[in-house]
C-alpha atoms as a printed R data frame, in Angstrom:
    type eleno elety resid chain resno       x       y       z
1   ATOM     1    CA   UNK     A     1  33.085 -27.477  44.204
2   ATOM     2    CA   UNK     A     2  30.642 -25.277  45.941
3   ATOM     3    CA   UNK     A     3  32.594 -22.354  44.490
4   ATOM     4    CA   UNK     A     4  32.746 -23.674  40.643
5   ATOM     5    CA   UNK     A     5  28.819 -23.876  41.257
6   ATOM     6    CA   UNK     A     6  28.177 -20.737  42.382
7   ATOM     7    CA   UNK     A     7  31.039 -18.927  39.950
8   ATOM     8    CA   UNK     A     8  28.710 -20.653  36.861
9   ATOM     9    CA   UNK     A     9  25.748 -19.880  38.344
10  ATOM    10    CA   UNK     A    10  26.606 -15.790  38.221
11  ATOM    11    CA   UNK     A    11  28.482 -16.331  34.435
12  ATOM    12    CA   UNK     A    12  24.922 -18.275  33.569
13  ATOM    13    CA   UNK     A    13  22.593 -15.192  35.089
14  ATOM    14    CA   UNK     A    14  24.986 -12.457  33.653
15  ATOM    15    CA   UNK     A    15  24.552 -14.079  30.302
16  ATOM    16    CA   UNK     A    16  20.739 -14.026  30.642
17  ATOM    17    CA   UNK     A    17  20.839 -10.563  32.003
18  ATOM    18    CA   UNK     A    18  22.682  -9.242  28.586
19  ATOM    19    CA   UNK     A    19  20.584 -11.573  26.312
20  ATOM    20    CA   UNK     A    20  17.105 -10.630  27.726
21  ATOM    21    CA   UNK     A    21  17.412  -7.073  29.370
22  ATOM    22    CA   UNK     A    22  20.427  -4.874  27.342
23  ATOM    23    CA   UNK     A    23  19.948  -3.204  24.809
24  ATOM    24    CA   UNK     A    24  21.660  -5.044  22.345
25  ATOM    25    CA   UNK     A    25  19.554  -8.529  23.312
26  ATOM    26    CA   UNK     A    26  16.350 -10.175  22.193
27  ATOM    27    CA   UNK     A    27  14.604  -7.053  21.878
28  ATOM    28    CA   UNK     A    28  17.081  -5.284  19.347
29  ATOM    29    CA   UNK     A    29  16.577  -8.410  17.359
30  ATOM    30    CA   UNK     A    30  12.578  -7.833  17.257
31  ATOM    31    CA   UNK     A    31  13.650  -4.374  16.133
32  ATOM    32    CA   UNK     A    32  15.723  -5.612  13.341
33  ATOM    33    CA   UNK     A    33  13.075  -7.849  12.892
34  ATOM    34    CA   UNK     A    34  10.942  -5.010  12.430
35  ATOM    35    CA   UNK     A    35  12.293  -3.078  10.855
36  ATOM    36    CA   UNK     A    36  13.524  -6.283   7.913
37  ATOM    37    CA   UNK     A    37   9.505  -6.466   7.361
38  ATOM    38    CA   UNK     A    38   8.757  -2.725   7.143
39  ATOM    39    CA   UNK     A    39  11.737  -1.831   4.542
40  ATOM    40    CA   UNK     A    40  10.547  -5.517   2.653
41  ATOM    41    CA   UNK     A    41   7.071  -3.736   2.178
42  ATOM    42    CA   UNK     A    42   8.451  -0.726   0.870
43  ATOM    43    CA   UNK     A    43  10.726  -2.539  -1.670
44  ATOM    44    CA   UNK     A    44   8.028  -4.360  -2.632
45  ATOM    45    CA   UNK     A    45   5.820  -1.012  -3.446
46  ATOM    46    CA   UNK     A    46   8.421   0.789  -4.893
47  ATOM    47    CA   UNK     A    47   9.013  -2.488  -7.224
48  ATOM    48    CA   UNK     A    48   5.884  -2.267  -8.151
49  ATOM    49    CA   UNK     A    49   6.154   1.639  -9.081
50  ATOM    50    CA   UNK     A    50   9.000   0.996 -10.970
51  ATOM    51    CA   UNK     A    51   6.882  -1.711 -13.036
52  ATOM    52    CA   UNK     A    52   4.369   0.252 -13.809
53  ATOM    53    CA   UNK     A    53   6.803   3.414 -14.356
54  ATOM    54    CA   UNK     A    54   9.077   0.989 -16.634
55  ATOM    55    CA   UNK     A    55   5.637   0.157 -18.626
56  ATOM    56    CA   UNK     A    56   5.071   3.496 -19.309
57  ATOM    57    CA   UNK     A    57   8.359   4.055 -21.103
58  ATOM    58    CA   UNK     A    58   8.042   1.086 -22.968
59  ATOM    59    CA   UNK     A    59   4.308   2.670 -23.990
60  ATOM    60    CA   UNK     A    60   5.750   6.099 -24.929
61  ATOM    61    CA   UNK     A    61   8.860   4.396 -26.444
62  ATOM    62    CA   UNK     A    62   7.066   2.520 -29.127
63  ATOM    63    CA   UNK     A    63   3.512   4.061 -29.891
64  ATOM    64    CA   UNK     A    64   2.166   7.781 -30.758
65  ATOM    65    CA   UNK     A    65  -0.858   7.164 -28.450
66  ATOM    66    CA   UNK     A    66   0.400   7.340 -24.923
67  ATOM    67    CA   UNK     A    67   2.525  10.264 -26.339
68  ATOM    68    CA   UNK     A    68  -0.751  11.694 -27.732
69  ATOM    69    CA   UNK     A    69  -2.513  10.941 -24.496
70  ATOM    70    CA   UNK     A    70   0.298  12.164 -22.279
71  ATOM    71    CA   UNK     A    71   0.090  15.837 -24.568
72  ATOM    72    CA   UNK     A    72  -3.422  15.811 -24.124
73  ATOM    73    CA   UNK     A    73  -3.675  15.564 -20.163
74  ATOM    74    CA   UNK     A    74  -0.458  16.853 -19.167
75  ATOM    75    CA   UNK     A    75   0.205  19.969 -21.219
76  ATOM    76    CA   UNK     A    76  -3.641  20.655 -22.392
77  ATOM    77    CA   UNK     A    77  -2.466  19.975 -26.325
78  ATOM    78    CA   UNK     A    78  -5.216  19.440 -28.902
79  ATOM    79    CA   UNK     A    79  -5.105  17.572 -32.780
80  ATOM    80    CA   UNK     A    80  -5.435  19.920 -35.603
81  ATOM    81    CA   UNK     A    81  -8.661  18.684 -37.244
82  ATOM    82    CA   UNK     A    82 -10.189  19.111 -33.234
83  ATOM    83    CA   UNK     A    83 -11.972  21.797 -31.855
84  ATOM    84    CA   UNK     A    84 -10.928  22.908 -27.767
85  ATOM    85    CA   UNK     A    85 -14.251  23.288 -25.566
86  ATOM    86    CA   UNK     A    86 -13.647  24.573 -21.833
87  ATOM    87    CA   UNK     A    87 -16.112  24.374 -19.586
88  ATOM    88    CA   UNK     A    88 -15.951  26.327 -16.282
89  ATOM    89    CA   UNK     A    89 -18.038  25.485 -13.056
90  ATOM    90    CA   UNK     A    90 -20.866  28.003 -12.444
91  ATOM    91    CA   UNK     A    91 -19.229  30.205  -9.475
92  ATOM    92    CA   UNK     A    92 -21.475  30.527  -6.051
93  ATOM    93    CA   UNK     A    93 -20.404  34.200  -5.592
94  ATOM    94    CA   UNK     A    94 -21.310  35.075  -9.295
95  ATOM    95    CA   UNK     A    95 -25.449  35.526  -9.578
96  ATOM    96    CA   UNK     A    96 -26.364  33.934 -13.211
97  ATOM    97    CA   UNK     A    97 -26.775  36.594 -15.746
98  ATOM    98    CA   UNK     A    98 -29.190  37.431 -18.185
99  ATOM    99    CA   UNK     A    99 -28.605  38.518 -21.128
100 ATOM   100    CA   UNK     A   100 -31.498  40.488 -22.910
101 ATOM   101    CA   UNK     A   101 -31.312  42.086 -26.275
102 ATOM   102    CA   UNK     A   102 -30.776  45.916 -26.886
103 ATOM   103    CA   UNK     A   103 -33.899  48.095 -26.443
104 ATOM   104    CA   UNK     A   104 -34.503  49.558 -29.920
105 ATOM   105    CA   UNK     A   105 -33.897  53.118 -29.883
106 ATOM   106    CA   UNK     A   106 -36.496  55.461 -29.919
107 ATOM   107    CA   UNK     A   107 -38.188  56.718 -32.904
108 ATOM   108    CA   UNK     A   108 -36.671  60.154 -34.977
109 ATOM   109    CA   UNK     A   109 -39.031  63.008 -34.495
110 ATOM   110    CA   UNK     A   110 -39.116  64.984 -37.726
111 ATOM   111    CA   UNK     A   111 -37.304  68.681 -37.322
112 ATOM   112    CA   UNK     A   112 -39.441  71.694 -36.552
């Protein structure tokens, strides 16, 4: 009997030894765990992308003015009855100019 107690005993601490220190125990179930959660959050944004991505179809699919608006920002396209204004940022290394009008020239002499 002795025996039989002792032979469970070390098939008892062997089991607890490969469910709480090997590698393929308790802690490569928080892993999985882990890992479950992170990949749940990035479904979840990327379901969200594809919402909003799915929305914009829809928009462009049915109506001229996300099209219109999508020209516009994207590829810098203008209406025909509007007039394109550009206005660039005054440069640091560039002093401001001045621009003055022509001196008038000076005046004929008559010939000798």
């Amino acid at each position: 009997m002795k025996w039989l107690i002792v032979a469970l005993l070390a098939v008892f601490l062997a089991i607890q030894y490969r469910l709480w220190v090997s590698p393929d125990g308790v802690s490569e179930v928080v892993r999985l765990r882990e890992a479950v959660a992170a990949q749940s959050d990035e479904n979840a944004r990327l379901k969200q992308r594809n919402e909003q991505l799915g929305a914009e179809v829809r928009d462009l699919k049915q109506g001229f003015t996300a099209l219109e608006e999508r020209a516009r920002s994207d590829l810098g396209l203008i209406s025909r009855n509007e007039t394109y204004y550009q206005v660039a940022p005054k440069s640091e290394a560039q002093p401001e100019t001045i621009i003055t009008p022509p001196a008038e020239p000076p005046a004929r002499t008559a010939a000798r």
